[in-house]
C-alpha positions as CSV (number, residue, x, y, z in Angstrom):
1,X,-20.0,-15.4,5.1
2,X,-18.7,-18.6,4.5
3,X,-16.4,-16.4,1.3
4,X,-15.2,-14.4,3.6
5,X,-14.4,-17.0,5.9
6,X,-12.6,-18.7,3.8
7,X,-10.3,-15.1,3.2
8,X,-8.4,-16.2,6.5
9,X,-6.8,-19.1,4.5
10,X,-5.5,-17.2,1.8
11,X,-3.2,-14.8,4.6
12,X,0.1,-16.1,5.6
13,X,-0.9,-17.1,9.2
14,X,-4.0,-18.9,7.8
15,X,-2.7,-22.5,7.6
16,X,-0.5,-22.0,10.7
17,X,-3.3,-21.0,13.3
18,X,-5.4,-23.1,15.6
19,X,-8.5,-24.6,15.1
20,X,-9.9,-22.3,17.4
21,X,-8.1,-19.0,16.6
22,X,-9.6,-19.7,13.1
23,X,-13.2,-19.5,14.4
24,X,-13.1,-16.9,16.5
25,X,-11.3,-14.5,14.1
26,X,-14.3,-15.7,11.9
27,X,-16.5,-14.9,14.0
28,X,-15.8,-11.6,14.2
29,X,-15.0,-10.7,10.5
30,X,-16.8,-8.0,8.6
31,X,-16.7,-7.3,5.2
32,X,-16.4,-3.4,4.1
33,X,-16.5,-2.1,0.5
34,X,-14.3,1.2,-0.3
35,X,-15.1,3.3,-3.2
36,X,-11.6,4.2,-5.5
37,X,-10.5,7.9,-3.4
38,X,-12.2,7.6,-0.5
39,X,-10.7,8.2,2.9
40,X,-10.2,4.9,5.3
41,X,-8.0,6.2,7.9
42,X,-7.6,10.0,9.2
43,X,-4.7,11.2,11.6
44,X,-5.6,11.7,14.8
45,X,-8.4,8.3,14.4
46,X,-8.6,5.8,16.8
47,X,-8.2,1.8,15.6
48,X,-10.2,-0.2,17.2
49,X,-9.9,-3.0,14.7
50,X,-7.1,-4.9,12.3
51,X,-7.8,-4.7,8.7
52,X,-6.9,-6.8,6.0
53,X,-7.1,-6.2,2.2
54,X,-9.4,-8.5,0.9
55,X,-9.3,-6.8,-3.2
56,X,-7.9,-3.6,-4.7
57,X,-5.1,-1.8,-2.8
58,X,-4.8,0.8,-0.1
59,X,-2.2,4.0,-0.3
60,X,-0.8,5.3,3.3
61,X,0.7,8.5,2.3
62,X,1.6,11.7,4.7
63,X,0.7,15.5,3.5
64,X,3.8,18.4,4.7
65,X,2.9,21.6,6.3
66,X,3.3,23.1,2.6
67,X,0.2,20.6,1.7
68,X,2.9,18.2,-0.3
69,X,1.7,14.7,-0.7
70,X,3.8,11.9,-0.2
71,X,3.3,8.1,-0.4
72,X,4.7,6.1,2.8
73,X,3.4,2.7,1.3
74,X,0.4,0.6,-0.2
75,X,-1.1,-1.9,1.3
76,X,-1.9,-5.1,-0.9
77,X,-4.0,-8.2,-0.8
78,X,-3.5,-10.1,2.4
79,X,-1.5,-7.2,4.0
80,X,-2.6,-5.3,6.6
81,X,-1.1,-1.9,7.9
82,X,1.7,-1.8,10.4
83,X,0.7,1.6,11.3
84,X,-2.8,0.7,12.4
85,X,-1.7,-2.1,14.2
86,X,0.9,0.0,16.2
87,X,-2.4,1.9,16.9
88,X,-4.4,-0.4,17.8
89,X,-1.8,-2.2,20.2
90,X,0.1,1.6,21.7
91,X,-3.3,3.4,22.1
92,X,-2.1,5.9,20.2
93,X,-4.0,8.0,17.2
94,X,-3.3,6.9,13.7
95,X,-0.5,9.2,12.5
96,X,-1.3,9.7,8.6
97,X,-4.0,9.1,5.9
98,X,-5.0,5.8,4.4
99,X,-6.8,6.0,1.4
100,X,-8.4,3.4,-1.3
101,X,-6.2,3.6,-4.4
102,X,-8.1,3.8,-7.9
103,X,-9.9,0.7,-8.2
104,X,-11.2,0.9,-5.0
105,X,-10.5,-1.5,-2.4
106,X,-12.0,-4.6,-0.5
107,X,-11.7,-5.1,3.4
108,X,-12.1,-7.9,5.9
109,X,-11.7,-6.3,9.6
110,X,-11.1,-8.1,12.7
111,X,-12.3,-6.7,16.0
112,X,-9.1,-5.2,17.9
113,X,-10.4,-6.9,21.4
114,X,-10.3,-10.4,19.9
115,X,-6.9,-9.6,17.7
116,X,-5.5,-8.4,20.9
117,X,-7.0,-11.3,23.0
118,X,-5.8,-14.1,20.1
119,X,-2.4,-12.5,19.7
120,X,-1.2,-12.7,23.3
121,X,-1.1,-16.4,22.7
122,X,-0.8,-17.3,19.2
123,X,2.3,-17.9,17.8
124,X,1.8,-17.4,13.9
125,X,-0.6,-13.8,14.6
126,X,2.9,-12.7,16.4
127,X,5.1,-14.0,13.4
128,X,2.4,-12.0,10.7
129,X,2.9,-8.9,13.3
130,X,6.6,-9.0,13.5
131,X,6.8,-9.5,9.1
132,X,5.1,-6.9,8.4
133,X,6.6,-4.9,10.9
134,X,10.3,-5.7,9.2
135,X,9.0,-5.2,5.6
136,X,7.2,-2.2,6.1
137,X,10.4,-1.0,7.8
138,X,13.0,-1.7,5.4
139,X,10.4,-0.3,2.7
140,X,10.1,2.8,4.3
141,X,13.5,3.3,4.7
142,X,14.4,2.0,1.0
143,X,12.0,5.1,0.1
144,X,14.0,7.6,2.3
145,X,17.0,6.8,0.6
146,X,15.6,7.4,-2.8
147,X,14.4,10.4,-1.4
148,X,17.7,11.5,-1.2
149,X,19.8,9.8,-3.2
150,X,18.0,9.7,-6.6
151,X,17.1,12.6,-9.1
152,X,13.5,12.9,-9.5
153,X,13.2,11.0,-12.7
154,X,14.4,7.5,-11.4
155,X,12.2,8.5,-8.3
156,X,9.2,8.3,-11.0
157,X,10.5,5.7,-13.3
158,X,10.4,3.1,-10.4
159,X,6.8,4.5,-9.5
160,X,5.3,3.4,-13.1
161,X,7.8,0.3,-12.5
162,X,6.0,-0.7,-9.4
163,X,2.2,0.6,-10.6
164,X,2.2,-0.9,-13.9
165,X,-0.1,-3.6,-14.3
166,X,0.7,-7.1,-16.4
167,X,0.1,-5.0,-20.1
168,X,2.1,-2.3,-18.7
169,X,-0.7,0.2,-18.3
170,X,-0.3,2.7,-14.8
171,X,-3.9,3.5,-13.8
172,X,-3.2,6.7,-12.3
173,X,-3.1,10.4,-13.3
174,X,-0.4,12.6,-13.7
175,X,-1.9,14.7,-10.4
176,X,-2.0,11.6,-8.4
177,X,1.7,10.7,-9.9
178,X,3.0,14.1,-8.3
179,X,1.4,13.7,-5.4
180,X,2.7,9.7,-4.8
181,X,6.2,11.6,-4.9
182,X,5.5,15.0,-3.2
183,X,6.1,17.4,-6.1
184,X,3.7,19.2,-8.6
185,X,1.8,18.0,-11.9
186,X,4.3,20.5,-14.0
187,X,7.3,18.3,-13.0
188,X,5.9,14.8,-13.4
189,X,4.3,16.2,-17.0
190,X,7.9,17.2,-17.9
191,X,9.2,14.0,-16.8
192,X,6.8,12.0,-18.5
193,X,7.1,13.8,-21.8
194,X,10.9,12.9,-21.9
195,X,10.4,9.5,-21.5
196,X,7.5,9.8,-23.9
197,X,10.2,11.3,-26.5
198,X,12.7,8.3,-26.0
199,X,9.9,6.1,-26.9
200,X,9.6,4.4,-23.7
201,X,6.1,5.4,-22.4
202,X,2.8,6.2,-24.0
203,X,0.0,8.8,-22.3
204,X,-3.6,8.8,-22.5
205,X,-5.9,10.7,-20.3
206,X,-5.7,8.9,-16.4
207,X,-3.6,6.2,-18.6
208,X,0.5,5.6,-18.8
209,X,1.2,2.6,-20.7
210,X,5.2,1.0,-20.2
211,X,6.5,0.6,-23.8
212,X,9.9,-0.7,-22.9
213,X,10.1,-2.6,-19.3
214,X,13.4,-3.5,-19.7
215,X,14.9,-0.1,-21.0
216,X,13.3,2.0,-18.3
217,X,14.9,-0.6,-15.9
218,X,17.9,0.1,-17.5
219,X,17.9,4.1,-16.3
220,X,17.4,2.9,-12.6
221,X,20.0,-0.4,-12.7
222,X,20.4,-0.3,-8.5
223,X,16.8,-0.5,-8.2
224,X,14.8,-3.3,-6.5
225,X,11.4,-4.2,-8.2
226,X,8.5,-3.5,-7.0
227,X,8.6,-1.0,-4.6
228,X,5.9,-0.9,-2.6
């Protein structure tokens, strides 16, 4: 317990709260371990809780009425997800899927009654609240404009941008590539083979591996990095 104690510290509110915020939001944590796929969040759910991202990552993505896939954002350590807390706050179901990305994922949940209770009169949960609220927003509507605006190849060369790890290496297939951008495997294997033939990528089997950072910046110069 005391490790996951200890969690709250590492958040961006966790040096600015009170002594007494800090124990009852310990109080109440639990710990929950996600398995790399698996479902956390359903529309239509009800929130009764705040979750944080302790490890791993967590992919909030929407599916069209032609069973498209798209990603609306991923949730990283210390984040928490602005749609959930909408939920938990308005009442209102949780309006799209939230899943653990490959590695699986780590969370640390609060109890909605005490978040609720603690945020009505502590000053740094309402700052957290109102960042995440701004990023997530500006993030979302970064993504609508590349939605529009760019050709499907920039669209997937800042996706490998954002993914790739330290040694340049995407953990993720090219079906879960297609479905982070709401198209189909045959496009994103096109795509990929292109930049394979300009030697800018390499492919392995569930494996992408960045060759040339700064040329594949290059063919998206407006770009902001990452983009989460």
């Amino acid at each position: 317990m005391q490790a996951i104690d200890s969690f709250i510290d590492t958040l961006t509110f966790g040096q600015k709260i009170t002594t007494e915020t800090r124990d009852r939001l310990c109080a109440g944590l639990t710990c929950l371990s996600v398995e790399p796929g698996a479902d956390i969040l359903h529309p239509g759910d009800e929130v009764d809780g705040v979750y944080f991202v302790r490890s791993g990552a967590i992919r909030v993505y929407y599916i069209d009425a032609a069973g498209h896939e798209g990603t609306l954002y991923w949730i990283e350590p210390g984040e928490s997800c602005i749609l959930a807390l909408n939920s938990l706050f308005t009442e209102i179901p949780y309006p799209a899927w939230a899943a653990a990305e490959e590695s699986g994922v780590e969370i640390v949940t609060v109890p909605g009654a005490v978040f609720r209770d603690l945020f009505s009169r502590e000053p740094a949960l309402q700052k957290f609240l109102f960042e995440q609220l701004s990023e997530r927003v500006f993030s979302l509507l970064r993504r609508l404009e590349e939605s529009m605006r760019l050709p499907q190849e920039e669209r997937l060369i800042l996706l490998l941008l954002a993914q790739a790890d330290e040694d340049g290496i995407i953990h993720l297939s090219q079906d879960k590539l297609a479905r982070h951008l709401g198209t189909i495997r045959e496009v994103v294997s096109r795509l990929l083979r292109n930049l394979v033939s300009q030697g800018l990528i390499s492919l392995a089997p569930r494996r992408i591996t960045v060759l040339d950072r700064e040329r594949l910046e290059k063919l998206v110069p407006e770009a902001e990095y990452p983009v989460t």
